[in-house]
C-alpha positions in Angstrom: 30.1 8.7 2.1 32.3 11.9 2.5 31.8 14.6 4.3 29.7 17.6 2.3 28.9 21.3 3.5 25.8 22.4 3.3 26.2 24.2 -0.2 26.6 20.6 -1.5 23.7 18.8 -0.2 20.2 19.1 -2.2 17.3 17.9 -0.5 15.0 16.8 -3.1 11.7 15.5 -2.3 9.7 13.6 -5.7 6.1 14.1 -5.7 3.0 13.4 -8.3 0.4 11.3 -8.7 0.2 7.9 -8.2 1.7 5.4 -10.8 3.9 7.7 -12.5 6.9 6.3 -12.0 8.6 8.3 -8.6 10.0 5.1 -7.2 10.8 3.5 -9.8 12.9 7.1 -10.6 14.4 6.7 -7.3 15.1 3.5 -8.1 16.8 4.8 -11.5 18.5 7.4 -9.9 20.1 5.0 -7.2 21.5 2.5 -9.6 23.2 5.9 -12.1 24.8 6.8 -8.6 26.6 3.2 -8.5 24.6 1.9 -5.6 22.8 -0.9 -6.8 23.9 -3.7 -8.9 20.5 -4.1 -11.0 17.3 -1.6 -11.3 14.7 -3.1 -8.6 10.4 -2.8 -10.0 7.3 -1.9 -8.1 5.6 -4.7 -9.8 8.0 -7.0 -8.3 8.0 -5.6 -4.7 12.2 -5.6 -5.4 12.7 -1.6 -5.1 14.9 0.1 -2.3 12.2 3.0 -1.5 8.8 0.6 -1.4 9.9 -2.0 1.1 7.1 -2.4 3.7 5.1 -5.7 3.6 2.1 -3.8 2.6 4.0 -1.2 -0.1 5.1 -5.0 -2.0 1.4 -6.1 -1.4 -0.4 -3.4 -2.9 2.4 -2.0 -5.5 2.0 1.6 -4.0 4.3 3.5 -1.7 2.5 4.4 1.3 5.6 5.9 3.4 7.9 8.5 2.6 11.4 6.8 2.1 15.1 8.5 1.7 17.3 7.3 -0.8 20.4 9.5 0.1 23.2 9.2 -3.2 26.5 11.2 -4.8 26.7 12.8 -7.3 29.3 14.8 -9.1 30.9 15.9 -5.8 26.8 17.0 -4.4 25.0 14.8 -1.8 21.2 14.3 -2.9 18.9 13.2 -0.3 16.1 12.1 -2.5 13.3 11.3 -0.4 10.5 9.2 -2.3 6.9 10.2 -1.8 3.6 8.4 -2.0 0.8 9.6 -4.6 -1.9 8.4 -3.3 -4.2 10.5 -1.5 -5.0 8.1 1.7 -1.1 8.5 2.4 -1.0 12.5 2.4 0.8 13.0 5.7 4.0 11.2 4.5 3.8 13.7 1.6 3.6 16.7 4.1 6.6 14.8 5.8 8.4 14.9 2.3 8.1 18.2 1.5 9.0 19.0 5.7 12.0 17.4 4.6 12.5 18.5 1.4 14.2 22.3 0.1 13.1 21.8 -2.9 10.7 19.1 -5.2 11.1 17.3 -8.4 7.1 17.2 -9.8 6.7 13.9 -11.6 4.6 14.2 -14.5 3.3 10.7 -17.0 3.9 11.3 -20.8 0.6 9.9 -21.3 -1.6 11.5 -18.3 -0.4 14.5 -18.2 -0.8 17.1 -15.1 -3.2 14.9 -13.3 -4.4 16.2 -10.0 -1.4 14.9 -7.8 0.9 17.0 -9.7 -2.0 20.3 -9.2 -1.5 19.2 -5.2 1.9 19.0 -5.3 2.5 22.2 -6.8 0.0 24.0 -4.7 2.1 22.4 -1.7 5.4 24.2 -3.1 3.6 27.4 -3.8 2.1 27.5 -0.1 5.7 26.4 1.2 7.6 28.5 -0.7 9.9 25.7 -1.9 11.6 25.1 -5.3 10.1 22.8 -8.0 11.6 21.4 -11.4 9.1 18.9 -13.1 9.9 15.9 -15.3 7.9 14.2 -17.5 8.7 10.6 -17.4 7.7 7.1 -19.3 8.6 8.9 -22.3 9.4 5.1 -23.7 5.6 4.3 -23.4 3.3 4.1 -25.8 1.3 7.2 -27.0 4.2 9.7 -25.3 3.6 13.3 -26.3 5.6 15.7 -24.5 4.3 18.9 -27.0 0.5 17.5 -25.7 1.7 17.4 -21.7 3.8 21.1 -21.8 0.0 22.2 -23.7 -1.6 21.2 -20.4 1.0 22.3 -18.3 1.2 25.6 -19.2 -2.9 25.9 -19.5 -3.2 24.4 -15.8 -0.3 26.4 -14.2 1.4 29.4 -16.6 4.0 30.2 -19.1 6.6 30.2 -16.2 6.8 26.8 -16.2 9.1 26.3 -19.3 10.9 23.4 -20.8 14.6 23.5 -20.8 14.9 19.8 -22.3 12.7 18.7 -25.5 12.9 15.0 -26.2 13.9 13.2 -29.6 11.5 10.8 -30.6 12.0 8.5 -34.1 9.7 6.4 -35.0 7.8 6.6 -31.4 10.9 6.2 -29.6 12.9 8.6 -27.0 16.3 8.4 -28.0 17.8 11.9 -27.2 16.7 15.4 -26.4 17.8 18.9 -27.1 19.6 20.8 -24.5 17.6 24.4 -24.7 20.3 26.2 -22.5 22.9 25.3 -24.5 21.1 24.1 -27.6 22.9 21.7 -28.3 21.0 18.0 -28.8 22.2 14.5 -27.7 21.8 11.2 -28.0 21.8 8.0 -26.5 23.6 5.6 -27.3 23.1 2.5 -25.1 26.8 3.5 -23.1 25.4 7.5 -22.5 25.2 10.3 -24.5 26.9 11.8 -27.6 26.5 15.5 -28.9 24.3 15.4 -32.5 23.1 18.3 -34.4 19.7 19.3 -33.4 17.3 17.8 -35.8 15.7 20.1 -38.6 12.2 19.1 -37.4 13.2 20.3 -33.4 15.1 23.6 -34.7 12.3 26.2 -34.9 10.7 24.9 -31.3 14.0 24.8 -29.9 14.9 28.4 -30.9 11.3 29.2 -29.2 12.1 28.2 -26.1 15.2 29.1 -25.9 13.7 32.8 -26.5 11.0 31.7 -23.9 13.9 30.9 -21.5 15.7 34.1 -22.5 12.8 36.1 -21.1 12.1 34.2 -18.1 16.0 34.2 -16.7 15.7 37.9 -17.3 12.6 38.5 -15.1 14.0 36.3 -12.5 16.8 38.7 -12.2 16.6 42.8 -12.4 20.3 43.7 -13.7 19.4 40.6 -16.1 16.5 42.2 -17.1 18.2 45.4 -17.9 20.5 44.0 -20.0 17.7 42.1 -21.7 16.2 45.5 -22.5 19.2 47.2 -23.5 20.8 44.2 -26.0 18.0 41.8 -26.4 19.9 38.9 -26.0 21.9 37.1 -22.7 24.7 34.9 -22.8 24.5 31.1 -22.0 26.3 32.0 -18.7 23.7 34.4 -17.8 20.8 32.7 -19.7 21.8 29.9 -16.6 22.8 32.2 -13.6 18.8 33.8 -14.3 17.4 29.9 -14.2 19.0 29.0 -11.2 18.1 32.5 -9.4 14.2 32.1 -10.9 14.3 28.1 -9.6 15.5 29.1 -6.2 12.8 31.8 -5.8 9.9 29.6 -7.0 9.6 32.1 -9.9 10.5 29.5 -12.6 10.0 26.0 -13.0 11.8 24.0 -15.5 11.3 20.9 -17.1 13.1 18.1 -18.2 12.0 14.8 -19.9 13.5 11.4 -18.7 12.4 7.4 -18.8 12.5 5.9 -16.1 12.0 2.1 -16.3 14.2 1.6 -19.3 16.9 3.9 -17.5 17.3 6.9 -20.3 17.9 10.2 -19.4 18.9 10.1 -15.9 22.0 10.8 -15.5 21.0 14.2 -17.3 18.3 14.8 -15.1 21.0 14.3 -11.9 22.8 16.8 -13.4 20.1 19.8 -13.7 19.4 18.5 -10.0 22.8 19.9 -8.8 22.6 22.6 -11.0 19.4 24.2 -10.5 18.0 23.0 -7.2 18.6 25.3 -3.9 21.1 23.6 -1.7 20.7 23.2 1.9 21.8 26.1 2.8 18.8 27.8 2.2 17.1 26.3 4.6 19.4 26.7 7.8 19.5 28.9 10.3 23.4 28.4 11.3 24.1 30.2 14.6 26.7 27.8 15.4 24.2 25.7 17.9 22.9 22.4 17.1 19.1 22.2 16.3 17.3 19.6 14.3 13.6 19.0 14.0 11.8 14.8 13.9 9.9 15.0 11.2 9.2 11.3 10.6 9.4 8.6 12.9 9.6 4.8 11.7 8.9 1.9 14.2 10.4 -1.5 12.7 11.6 -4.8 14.5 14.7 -3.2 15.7 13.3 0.2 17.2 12.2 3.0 16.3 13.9 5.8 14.6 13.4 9.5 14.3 14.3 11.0 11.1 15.6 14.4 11.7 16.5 17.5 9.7 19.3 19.4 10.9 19.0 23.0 11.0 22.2 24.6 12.5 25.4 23.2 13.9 26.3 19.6 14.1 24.9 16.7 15.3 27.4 13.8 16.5 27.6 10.8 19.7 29.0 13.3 22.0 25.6 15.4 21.6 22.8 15.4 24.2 20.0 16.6 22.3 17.5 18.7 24.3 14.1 18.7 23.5 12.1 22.2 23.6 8.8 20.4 23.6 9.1 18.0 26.7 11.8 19.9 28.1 14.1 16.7 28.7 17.4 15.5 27.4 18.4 12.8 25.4 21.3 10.1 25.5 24.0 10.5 23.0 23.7 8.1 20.6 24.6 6.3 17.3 23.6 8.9 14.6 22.7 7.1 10.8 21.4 7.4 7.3 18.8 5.8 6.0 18.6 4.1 2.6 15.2 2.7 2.4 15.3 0.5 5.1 18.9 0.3 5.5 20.2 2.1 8.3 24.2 3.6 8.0 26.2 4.5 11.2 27.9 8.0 10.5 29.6 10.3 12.5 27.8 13.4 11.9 25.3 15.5 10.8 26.1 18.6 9.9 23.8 21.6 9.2 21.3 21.1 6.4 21.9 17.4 6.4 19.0 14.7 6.8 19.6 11.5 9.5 18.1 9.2 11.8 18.5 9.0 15.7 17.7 5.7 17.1 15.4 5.0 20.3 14.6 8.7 21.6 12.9 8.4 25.0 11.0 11.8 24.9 10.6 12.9 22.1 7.7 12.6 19.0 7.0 13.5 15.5 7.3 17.5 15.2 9.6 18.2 18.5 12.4 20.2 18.2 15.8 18.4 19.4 18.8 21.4 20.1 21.8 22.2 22.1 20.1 22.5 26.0 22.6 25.9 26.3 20.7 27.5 23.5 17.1 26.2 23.4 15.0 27.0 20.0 11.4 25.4 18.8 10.7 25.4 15.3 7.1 25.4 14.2 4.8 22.5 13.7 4.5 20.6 11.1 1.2 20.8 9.5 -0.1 17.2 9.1 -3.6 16.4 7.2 -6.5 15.9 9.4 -8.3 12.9 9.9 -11.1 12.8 7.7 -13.3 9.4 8.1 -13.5 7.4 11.5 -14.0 3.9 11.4 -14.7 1.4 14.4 -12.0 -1.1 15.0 -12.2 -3.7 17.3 -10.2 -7.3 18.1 -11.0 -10.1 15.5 -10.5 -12.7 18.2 -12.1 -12.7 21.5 -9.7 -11.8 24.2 -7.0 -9.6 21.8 -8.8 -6.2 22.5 -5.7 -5.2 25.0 -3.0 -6.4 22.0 -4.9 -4.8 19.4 -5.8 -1.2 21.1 -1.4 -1.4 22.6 -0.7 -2.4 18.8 -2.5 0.8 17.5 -1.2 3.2 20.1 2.0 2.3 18.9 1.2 3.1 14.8 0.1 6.6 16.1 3.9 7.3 17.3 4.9 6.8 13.1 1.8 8.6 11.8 0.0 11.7 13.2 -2.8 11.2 10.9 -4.5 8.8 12.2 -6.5 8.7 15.8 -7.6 6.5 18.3 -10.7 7.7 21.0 -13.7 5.8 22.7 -17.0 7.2 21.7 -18.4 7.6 25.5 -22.3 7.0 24.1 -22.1 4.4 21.5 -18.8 2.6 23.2 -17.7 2.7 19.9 -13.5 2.6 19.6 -13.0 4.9 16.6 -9.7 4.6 14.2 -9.4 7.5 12.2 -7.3 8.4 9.1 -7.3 9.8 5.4 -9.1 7.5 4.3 -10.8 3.9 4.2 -7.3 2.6 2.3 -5.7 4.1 4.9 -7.3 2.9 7.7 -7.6 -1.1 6.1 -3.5 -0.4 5.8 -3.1 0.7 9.6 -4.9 -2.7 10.0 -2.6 -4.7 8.0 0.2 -3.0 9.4 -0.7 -3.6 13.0 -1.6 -7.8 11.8 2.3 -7.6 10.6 4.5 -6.0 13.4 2.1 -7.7 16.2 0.5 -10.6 14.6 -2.9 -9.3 16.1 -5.7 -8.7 13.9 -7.9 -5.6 14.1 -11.7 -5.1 12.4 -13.3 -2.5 10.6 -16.8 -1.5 11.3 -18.8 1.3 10.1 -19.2 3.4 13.5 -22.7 3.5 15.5 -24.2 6.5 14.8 -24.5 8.3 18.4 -28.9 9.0 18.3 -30.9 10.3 20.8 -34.1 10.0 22.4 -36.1 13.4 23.9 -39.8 14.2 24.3 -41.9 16.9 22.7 -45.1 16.6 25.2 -45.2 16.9 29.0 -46.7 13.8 30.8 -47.2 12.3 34.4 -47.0 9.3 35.5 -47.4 7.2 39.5 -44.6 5.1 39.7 -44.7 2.3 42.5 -42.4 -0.2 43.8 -43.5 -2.7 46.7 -41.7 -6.1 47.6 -42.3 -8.4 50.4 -40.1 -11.4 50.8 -40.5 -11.5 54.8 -39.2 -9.5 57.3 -38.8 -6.0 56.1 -39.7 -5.4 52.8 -39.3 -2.4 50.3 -41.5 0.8 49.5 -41.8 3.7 47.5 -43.7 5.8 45.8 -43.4 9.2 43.1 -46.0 10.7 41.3 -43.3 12.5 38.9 -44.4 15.3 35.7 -41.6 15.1 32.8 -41.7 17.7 30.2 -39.7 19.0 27.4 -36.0 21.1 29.0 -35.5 23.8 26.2 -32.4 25.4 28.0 -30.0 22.9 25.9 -29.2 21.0 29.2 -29.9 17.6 29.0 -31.6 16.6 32.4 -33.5 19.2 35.3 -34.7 17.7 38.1 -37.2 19.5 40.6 -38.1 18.7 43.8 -41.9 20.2 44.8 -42.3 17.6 47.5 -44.7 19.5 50.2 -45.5 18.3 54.1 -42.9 15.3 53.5 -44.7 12.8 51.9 -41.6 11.7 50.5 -39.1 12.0 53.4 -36.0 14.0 52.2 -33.7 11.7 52.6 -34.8 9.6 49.9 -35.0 13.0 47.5 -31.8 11.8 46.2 -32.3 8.5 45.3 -35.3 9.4 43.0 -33.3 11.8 41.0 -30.4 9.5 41.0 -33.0 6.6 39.9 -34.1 9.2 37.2 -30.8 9.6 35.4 -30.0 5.9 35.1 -33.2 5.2 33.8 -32.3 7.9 30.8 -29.6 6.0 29.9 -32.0 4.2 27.9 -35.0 5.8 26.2 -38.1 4.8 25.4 -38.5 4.1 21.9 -34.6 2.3 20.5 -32.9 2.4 23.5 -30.4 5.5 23.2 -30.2 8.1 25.7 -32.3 10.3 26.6 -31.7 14.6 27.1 -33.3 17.3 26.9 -35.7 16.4 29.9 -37.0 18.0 33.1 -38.7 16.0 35.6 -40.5 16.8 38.6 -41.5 15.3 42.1 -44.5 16.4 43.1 -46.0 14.1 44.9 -45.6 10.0 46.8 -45.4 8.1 49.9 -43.8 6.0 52.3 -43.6 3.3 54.6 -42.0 4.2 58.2 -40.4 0.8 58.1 -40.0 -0.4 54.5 -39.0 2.3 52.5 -35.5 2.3 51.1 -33.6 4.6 49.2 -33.5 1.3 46.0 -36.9 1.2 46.5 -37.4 4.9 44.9 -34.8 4.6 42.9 -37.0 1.3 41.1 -40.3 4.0 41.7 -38.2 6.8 40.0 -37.3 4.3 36.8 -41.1 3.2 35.9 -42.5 6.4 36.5 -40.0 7.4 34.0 -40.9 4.8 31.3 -44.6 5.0 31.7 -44.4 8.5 31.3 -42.6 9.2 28.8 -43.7 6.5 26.6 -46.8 8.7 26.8 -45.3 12.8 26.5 -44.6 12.2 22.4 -41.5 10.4 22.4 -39.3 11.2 19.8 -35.5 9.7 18.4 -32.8 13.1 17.4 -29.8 12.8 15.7 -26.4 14.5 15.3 -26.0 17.6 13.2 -22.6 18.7 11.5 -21.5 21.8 9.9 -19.6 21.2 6.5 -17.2 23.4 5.0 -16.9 22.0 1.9 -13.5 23.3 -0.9 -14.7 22.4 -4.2 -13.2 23.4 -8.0 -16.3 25.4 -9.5 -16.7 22.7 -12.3 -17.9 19.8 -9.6 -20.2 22.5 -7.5 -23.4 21.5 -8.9 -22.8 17.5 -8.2 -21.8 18.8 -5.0 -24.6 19.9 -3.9 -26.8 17.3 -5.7 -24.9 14.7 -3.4 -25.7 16.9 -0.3 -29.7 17.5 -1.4 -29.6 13.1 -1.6 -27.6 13.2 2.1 -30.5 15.5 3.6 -28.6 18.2 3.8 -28.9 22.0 3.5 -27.1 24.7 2.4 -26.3 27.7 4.1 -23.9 29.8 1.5 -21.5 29.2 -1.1 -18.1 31.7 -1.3 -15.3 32.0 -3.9 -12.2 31.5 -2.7 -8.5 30.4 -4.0 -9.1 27.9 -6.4 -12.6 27.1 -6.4 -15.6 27.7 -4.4 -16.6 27.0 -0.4 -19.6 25.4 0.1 -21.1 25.7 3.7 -24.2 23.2 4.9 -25.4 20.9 7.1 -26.1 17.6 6.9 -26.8 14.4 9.3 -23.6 12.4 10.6 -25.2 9.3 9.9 -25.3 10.2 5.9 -21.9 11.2 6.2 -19.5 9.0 8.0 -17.9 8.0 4.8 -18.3 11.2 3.1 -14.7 11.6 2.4 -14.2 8.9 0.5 -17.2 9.8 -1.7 -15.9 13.8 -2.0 -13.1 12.4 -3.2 -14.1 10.1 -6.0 -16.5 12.8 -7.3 -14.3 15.4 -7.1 -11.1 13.2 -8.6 -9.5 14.0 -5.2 -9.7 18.0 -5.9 -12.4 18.5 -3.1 -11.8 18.5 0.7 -13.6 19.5 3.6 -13.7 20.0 7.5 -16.6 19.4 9.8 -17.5 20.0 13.2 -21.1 19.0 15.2 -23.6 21.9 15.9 -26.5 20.2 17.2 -29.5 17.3 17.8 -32.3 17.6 15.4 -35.2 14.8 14.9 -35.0 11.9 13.1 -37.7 12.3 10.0 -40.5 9.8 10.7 -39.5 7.3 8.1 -35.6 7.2 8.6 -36.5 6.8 12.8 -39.0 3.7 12.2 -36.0 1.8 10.9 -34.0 3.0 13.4 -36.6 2.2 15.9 -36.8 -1.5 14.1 -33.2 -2.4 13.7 -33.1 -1.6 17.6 -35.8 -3.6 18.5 -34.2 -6.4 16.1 -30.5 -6.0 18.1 -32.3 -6.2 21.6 -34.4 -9.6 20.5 -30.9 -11.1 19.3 -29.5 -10.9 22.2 -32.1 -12.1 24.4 
């Protein structure tokens, strides 16, 4: 590959839903650019973009891949993105990467909600979009029906600048609204045909429709426009590019993918009308890059870097801001899938690969240590469903939980934390897919195999009622023998703390010395409450009265008095099982509010508000964590993946008295078993 400037590279990231052909685009794309020898398929697990184990498995993409290519004297980095929604942080990767973003968008589905996300990504990123509508070979193809959509769902500014042929239900050309001229394919490429008499009047209304919008994209444009009421073709596509580049205008072409029609045209308006790279850097002579991806195969790991300003090659050190260390020098590459390509350099605007970095993680900012910069985080997706994952075999817990550390260095979307009550090990993610893929991952690049569980729910035990109880421990084995005594009072603590413990010990009849043993006694007793076994809070307890023995008391023997004054007690001061207590903040379209909140009312929840905002409404409640562990997978399928939501605990509230007696019994069940 030759050396480029920045002002001819595009970095082009292809988003949409799922299943609407993007790789198999990329695919397309690759082979027009002379680098493949036959078009790979999905179906087939054969393309250059899908090539993890579990991408060929399941017939998804699940990582974002580059497929760097030439073209007409312009480098495209093309960098493939997935559609499906448990795989969102590679699309925030993408578009990290990405200066601009070809929308893909299915002749028959139309602008299904992937293509609404990945707009709203470009919008809130302020990066350039052009959208195609591909599988215009399929079956029940309507490209009139999907612009009718299009422009309903997202505004008049999104405006065709190709409009496809069709005869007899098959794409065999389009008309060229910039130019208007129409062409045709003809099995070898394209030959210039008069546009057909059916086409003409549509074709002359979009060419007035692109008239307009290159006009408002520029203001001595727009004058002229006033003055005249016409533009030349020149000007007609200096205004598209200017609109494109500023996000103000969105054009869209048509193309077919699979069969391999239209792509070479759809290369073209890429070079044309796409921002170059140059946009995007900040040039102050300096090399500075940021890892935006990092991929961990059986050779190493790799960080995928965008570079923002001078040029990176093997006699570079970077420096990273973050950890404040240097790097080796080291072999710099492209990556083609999962081909790796040694270059030289990479120069300013430019996308590459640096191999083994010591220091340095997803995010960091690499730069020349004489001028040190940081460029802002990338905002990754939050982990929205925790699972708990634990070794299949006996004895593999070490391989598994070093296995899973080492996914987290590729994706910051998942997590990995003990839960301290339940001893639960918690993998979270985007998404149950997600998390079952981390799995299979993990079984492929260790050969250790990891189980899902749902998580334990993390209850409680307090008391409502204040209750005393004598406890006494006495042993005699010969020689000297143990002794204690407590008369202890336990009662409700309403200060939020979760254990008090008050000595009112008068004239010494417990000596204190041995003061400390009963309290300690006390709080490993709560580790266990009464009624299922969880821990108990919320409770003060009191030493009022007790005795000794000069000779056999022992600091275990009150800590033994301490634990069954405990139990006696508190099985008698109203007992009773809590459990956790989140606050939801719930993004909804207004359409799905009202199934919304029928699914919370059927969770135990409660509202608390509801507020319009940007794009739909906020609904706020609360609900119990053990009716909504999985919730995100749920939001999503009634909300077609339009809903999300964040959550964060609040507080312990009781169990009601039918959902704690088969708590209570499950518990009882679990302790039998393993007696």
């Amino acid at each position: 590959m030759k050396d480029y400037t920045a002002a001819n590279i595009r970095n082009i990231g292809i988003f949409g839903h799922g299943g609407e052909g993007k790789t198999t685009l990329t695919e397309a794309m690759l082979f027009n650019a002379g680098l493949l020898e036959r078009l790979g398929r999905v179906e087939n697990g054969t393309t250059t973009t899908d090539f993890d184990p579990e991408e060929v498995k399941r017939t998804i993409s699940i990582n974002a891949a580059l497929a760097p290519l030439e073209w007409k004297d312009t480098k495209i980095n093309i960098i493939d993105a997935p559609g499906f929604f448990d795989f969102y942080g590679e699309v925030a990767a993408a578009m990290a990467l990405a200066d601009s973003a070809l929308i893909v968008v299915g002749a028959v589905s139309g602008p299904v909600v992937g293509v609404e996300k990945a707009m709203d990504m470009c919008k809130k990123s302020g990066k350039a979009r052009m959208m195609v509508v591909n599988q215009m070979d399929r079956e029940n193809a309507n490209f009139d029906k999907v612009m009718e959509a299009v422009n309903e769902k997202f505004g008049t500014s999104v405006v065709p600048i190709q409009l496809p042929i069709m005869e007899k239900g098959a794409f065999v050309g389009y008309v060229d609204i910039p130019n208007m001229i129409a062409k045709k394919f003809d099995g070898k490429g394209e030959k210039e045909i008069a546009i057909p008499a059916d086409l003409e009047g549509r074709a002359q209304e979009l060419y007035e429709a692109l008239t307009e919008a290159a006009a408002e994209a520029d203001e001595e444009l727009m004058e002229k426009y006033f003055e005249e009421g016409e533009l030349s073709r020149e000007e007609i596509l200096t205004g598209l590019s200017v609109g494109v580049k500023e996000g103000i205008i969105t054009p869209v072409c048509c193309c077919a993918a699979q069969p391999n029609i239209g792509i070479p045209t759809l290369l073209d308006n890429l070079v044309r009308y796409m921002p170059d790279a140059s946009v995007a850097v900040k040039d102050d002579g300096k090399f500075s890059a940021q890892i935006i991806k990092t991929v961990v195969d059986q050779f190493g790991k790799y960080s995928i870097v965008k570079i923002h300003s001078g040029v990176l090659d093997a006699t570079v050190a970077p420096y990273n801001s973050n950890s404040e260390k240097s790097e080796k020098p080291g072999n710099i590459y492209i990556m083609r899938g999962k081909k790796t390509v040694q270059v030289d350099k990479l120069i300013a605007g430019d996308i590459g690969a640096l191999a083994k970095l010591q220091f340095s993680v997803t995010g960091d900012t690499l730069c020349d240590a004489s001028n040190p910069v940081k460029y802002d985080a990338i905002e990754f997706p939050k982990p929205c469903i925790s699972l708990a994952v634990s070794a299949k075999k006996q004895g593999e817990e070490d391989k598994v939980f070093a296995g899973l550390n080492k996914l987290l260095e590729e994706d910051p979307t998942i997590t990995l934390e003990k839960n301290a009550e339940t001893g639960d090990v918690l993998l979270s993610g985007l998404g149950e897919v997600h998390l079952d893929v981390v799995c299979s991952k993990l079984k492929n690049k260790t050969n250790v195999e990891a189980q899902l569980a749902d998580p334990r729910i993390p209850y409680r035990e307090t008391i409502r009622a204040t209750a005393e109880a004598e406890g006494k421990h006495k042993k005699q084995t010969g020689g000297s023998g143990q002794f204690g005594v407590v008369n202890m009072r336990f009662e409700p603590l309403n200060t939020g703390e979760d254990f008090e413990f008050v000595n009112a010990i008068v004239g010494g009849v417990v000596p204190k010395e041995y003061i400390p043993a009963v309290e300690k006694g006390t709080r490993e007793a709560m580790r266990k409450g009464v009624l299922a076994g969880y821990p108990m809070t919320g409770l003060k307890a009191t030493l009022y009265f007790g005795k000794y023995h000069p000779v056999d008391s022992k600091e275990v023997a009150f800590k033994s008095a301490a634990r069954l004054a405990y139990k006696e007690a508190c099985a008698k001061a109203s007992p009773a099982l809590i459990e956790p207590i989140h606050h939801y903040d719930i993004l909804v379209p207004n359409d799905y509010v009202g199934d919304i909140i029928g699914d919370l009312n059927r969770r135990r929840g409660r509202m608390l508000g509801m507020n319009p905002v940007d794009g739909g409404t906020k609904i706020e409640a609360e609900a119990p964590l053990s009716e909504m562990f999985k919730y995100a997978t749920d939001l999503r399928s009634m909300t077609q993946a339009r809903g999300s939501f964040t959550s964060e605990f609040v507080r312990y509230e009781d169990v009601p008295a039918n959902e704690a007696k088969k708590i209570i019994e499950a518990a009882k069940h679990d302790d039998e078993e393993e007696e």
